[in-house]
Each structure stands twice: as C-alpha cells, then as structure tokens.
NUMITOR-337915 format. One record per residue: residue in three letters; z negated, y negated, x negated of N, C-alpha, C in turn. Coordinates in steps of 0.2 Angstrom, whole numbers, plus 5000, padded with zeros to 4 digits. Each point is the difference from the previous one (the first is absolute). Layout:
residues N
ALAZYXZYXZYX/...
END
This chain:
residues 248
UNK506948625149500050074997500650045003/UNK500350064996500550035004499950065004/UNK500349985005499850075006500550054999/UNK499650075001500150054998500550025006/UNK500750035000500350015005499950055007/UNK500349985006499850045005500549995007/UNK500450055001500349995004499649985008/UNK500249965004499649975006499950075004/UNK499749995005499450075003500750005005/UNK500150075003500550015005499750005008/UNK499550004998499450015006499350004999/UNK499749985005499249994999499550104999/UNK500650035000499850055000500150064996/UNK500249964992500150004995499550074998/UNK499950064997499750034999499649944990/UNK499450005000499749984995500450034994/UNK500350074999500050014995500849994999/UNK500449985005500550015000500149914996/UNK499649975003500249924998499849984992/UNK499550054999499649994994500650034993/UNK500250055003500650044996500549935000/UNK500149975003500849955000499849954995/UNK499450004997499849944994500350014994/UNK500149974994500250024996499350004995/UNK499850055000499449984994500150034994/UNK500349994997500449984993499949954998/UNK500149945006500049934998499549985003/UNK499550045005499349985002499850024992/UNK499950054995499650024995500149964995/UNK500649964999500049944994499749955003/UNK500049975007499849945003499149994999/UNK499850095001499349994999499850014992/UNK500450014997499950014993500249934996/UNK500149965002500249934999499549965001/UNK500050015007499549965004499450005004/UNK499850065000499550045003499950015008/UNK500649995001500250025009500749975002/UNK500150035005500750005002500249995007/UNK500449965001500250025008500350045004/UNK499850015006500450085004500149955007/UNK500649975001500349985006500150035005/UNK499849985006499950035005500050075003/UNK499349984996499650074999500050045009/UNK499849955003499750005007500649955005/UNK500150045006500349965003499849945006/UNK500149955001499649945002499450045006/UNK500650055005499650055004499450034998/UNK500050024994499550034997499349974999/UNK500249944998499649954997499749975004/UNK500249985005499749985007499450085003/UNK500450045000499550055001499450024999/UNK499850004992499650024996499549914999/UNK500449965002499549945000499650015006/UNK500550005005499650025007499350065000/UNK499950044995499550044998499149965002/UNK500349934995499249974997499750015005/UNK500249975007499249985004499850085001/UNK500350045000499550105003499850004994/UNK499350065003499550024997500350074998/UNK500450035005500250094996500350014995/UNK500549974998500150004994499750004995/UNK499749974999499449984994499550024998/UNK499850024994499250004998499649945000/UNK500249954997499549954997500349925003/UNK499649964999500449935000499549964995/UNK500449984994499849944995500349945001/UNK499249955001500349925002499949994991/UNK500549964997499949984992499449954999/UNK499949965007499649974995499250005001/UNK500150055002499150054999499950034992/UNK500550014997499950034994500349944994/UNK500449965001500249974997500750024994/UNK500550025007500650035000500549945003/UNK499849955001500249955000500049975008/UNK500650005007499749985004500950045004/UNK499450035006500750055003499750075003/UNK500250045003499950064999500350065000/UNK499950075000500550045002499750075001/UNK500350035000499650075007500550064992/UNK499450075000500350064998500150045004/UNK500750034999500250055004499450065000/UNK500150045007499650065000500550055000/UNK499950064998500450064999499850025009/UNK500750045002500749984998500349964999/UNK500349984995500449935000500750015005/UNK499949925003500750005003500450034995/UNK500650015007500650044999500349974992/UNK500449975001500249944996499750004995/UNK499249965001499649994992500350064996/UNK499650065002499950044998500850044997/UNK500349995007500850024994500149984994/UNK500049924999500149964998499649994991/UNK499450045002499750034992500150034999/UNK500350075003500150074999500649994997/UNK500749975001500549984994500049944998/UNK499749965002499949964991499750044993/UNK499550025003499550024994500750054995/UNK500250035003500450054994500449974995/UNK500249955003500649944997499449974995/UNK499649995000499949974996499450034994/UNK499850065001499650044997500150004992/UNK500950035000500450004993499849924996/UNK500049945005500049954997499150004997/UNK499650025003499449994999499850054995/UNK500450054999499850014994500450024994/UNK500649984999500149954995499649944998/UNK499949955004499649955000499150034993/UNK499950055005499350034997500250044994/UNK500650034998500250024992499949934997/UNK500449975003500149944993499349965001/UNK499850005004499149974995499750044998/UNK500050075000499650054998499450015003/UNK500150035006499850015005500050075002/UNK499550045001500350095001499950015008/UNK500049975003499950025006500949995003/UNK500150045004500750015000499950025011/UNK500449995000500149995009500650065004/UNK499650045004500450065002500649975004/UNK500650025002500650005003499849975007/UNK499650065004499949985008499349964998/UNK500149945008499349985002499550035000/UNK500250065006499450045003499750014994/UNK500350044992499650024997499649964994/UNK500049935002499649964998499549985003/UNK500250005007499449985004499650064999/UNK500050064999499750084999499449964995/UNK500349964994499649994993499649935003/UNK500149985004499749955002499350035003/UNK500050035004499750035004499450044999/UNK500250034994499550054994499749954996/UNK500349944998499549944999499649965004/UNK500050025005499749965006500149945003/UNK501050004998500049955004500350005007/UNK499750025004500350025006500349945006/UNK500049964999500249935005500549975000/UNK500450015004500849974999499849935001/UNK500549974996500149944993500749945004/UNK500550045005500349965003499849945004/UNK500249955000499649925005500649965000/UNK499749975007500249945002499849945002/UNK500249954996499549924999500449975005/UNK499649975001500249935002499749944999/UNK500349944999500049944999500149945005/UNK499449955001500149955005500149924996/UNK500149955001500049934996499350014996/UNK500449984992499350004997499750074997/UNK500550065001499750054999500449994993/UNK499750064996500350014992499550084995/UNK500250024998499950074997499949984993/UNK499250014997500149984993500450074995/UNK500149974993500150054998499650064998/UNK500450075000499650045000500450084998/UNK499550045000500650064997499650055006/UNK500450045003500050075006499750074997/UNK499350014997500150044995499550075004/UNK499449995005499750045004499650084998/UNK500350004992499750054998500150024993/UNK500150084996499949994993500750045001/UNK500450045004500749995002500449935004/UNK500449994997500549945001500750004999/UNK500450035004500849984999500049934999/UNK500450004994500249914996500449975005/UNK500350015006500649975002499850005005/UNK500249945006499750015007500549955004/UNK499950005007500849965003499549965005/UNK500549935001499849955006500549995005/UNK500050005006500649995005499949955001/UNK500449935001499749945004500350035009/UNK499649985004500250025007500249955004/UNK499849944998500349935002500649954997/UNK500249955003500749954997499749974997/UNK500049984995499949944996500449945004/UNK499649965000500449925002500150025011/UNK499950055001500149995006499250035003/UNK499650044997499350045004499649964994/UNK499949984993499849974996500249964997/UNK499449954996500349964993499550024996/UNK500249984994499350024993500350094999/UNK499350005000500050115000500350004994/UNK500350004996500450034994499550044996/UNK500650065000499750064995499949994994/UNK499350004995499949974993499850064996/UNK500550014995499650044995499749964993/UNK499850024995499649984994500150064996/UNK500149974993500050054995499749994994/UNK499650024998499849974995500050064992/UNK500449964995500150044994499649994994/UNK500150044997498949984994500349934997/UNK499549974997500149944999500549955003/UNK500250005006500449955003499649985007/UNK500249935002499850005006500450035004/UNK499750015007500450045007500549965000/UNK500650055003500549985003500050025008/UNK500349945001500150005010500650055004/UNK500150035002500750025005499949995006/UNK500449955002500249985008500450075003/UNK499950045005500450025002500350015008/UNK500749975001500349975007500150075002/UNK499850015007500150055006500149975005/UNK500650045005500150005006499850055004/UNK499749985007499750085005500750044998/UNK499550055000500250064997499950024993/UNK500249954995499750024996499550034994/UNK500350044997499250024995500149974995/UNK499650014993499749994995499850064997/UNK500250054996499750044996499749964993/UNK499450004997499549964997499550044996/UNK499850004993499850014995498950015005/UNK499950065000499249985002499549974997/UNK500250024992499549984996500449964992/UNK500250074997500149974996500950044997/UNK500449974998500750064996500249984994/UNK500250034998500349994991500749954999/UNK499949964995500449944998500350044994/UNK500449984998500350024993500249934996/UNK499650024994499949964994500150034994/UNK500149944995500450014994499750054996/UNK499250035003499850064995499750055004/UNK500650005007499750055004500049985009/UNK499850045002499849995010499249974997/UNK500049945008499149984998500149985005/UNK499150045005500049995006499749925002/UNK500449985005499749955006499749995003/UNK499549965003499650025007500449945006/UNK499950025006500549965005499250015006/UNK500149955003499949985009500449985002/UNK499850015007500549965004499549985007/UNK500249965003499749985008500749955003/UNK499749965003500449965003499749935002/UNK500649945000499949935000499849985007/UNK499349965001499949965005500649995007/UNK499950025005500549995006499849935004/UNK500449985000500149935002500249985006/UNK500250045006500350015005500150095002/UNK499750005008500350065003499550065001/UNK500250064999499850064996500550044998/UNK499650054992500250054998499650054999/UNK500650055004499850084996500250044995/UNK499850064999500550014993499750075000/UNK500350054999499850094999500150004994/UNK499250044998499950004991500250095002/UNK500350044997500150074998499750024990/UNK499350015001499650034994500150065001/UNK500250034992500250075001499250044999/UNK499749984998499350034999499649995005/UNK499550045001499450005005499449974997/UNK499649985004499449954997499250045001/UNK499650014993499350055001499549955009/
END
C-alpha cells in the first residue's frame, strides 16, 4: 500500500497537531477512497510508543478491561481509556478528527447518507452525549503468542464516525512476529476481499469503520469493511485504537 507522506518527528515533543498537519491528506483521501485506509508513518515517536505501552499494567488510566475471549472477540485483551485522556491520546483525536471529518462526509454524500459531521471534535462529542453515549471509546490492546482479533466493526452506538485510527506501539520482527493488521471488504454479490496492512512502531492506520462508497459504472455503491488482526506468533503487541465516537 502507499504511505501517505510525513516528514520525520524533530522531537518526541512534537505538538499532536503540528505532526498531524505535516501529513499530506490529499493523498490520505484517495488512499482511503481506493482502499479504505491509509497509512500515517510515524505517527508516534518510538519514545512515545514505549510510553503509552508502558500504561497497560495501571488501573488509573482506565475504565474497563476486556479479555476477548470471554465474549468471543477472539483471544487478547485491552483496556478503555477513562476520561481525561492522556495528554497525547487525547491530542491526538482532537486533530485528527478534523482532517478527516471533510473526508467522512463526502464519503456519506456519495452514499446518500444525510448525517453530516461538524468541523471540531468537542462538538461532536456534544452529539454523542445527547445520545447517551457518554464513554470514551480510545484503547489499548494488547497481544501475547497465539492472541488474534476476530473480525469486527467499532460501532458503540446509533452515532458512529466512519473513520477511525490504529497506532502499532511495538517493532515488528524485533517485539513481535504474526500480528498483522487485516481488513475485509466485502462488495454485493462478490466475495470479501483481504487487505494486509504493513506497519512500523509508530505507525498508524486510518481505516473505513463500517462501510464507504465505491464508484461504479451506474454510480457510488456502498461496502461493508472489518478489520481485526492475524494470530501473534511470537512476543508481544500493543497497538492505540483512537475511535472518534463515544460508546452508549
């Protein structure tokens, strides 16, 4: 897949909104309008990522811990953020979510979708909240040998931003093996299609939640997409999901 461009962090103390700005998403909105996600290189600096892994064993941080395979989420677990979101997280959704708003609802004109997505976060998290979804939706998994994420879509309520980001926090080949990031897409009458997608610590993933619009010979026709992740076969991994919605 092609990575969306990014000049390299100048320090671990990059402001969120500054490193998000140096992306080019021009070429992130055709990437996900092609493929239904896109890569953001070194989103997070290795510093970072070590960090924010370092999180999982506390209790403060967090609301909840889901082990998957108590529900049949496959086999793994990960913890939801509690409000306040770390510094970081919470920057971190605060300017992404804008960037990609424009693209969410383009996406939702061409399926014919009338819900449309305000500019700022705050003032969607406002709409979220009047729905009752009051539960910040940010986590962090993690995976041991033999862990794996079935497929699945992030959806939490009767609002749902279409777009949402993965951060890998670990090396592939050096903290892990396996783990590969998998999406699925499946279009009416065809079988699913697979997307493998390679990430380095630091990297994110910008990714389709549910469904986006394809263009066809008599028009846009929506998709539906999962995604989870491939069997770990050595090590461990973590990985920070950034959902823009709150969960009822």
């Amino acid at each position: 897949m092609p990575r969306a461009q990014l000049r390299p962090l100048t320090a671990a103390a990059d402001a969120p909104a500054d490193r998000v700005a140096r992306i080019d998403w021009t070429a992130v909105a055709g990437e996900l309008d092609q493929q239904g996600s896109a890569v953001l290189p070194q989103l997070l600096s290795p510093e970072e990522c070590r960090s924010i892994a370092a999180l999982y064993p506390q209790d403060g941080p967090f609301r909840s811990r889901v082990v998957m395979g108590r529900h049949g989420f496959g086999r793994g677990e990960y913890k939801y953020f509690a409000y306040p979101l770390p510094d970081l997280v919470g920057g971190l959704r605060g300017a992404l979510y804008p960037r990609m708003a424009p693209i969410a609802n383009e996406w939702n004109r061409r399926m014919g979708i009338d819900t449309r997505y305000p500019d700022a976060h705050g003032d969607f998290l406002e709409a979220c909240h009047a729905a009752g979804q009051l539960r910040p939706t940010p986590l962090l998994l993690q995976y041991d040998p033999g862990d794996y994420n079935c497929l699945h879509q992030d959806l939490y309520g009767d609002l749902a931003f279409p777009l949402q980001v993965a951060i890998l926090l670990s090396e592939p080949g050096r903290d892990f093996t396996g783990g590969e990031f998998v999406l699925t897409e499946q279009r009416p009458r065809m079988q699913s299609r697979p997307e493998v997608v390679p990430l380095r610590q630091g990297d994110a993933v910008a990714f389709a939640v549910h469904h986006r619009p394809v263009a066809g010979s008599r028009g846009d026709y929506r998709v539906n997409l999962r995604h989870g992740v491939s069997r770990l076969r050595s090590g461990r991994r973590h990985t920070l999901g950034i959902i823009f919605h709150d969960a009822r």
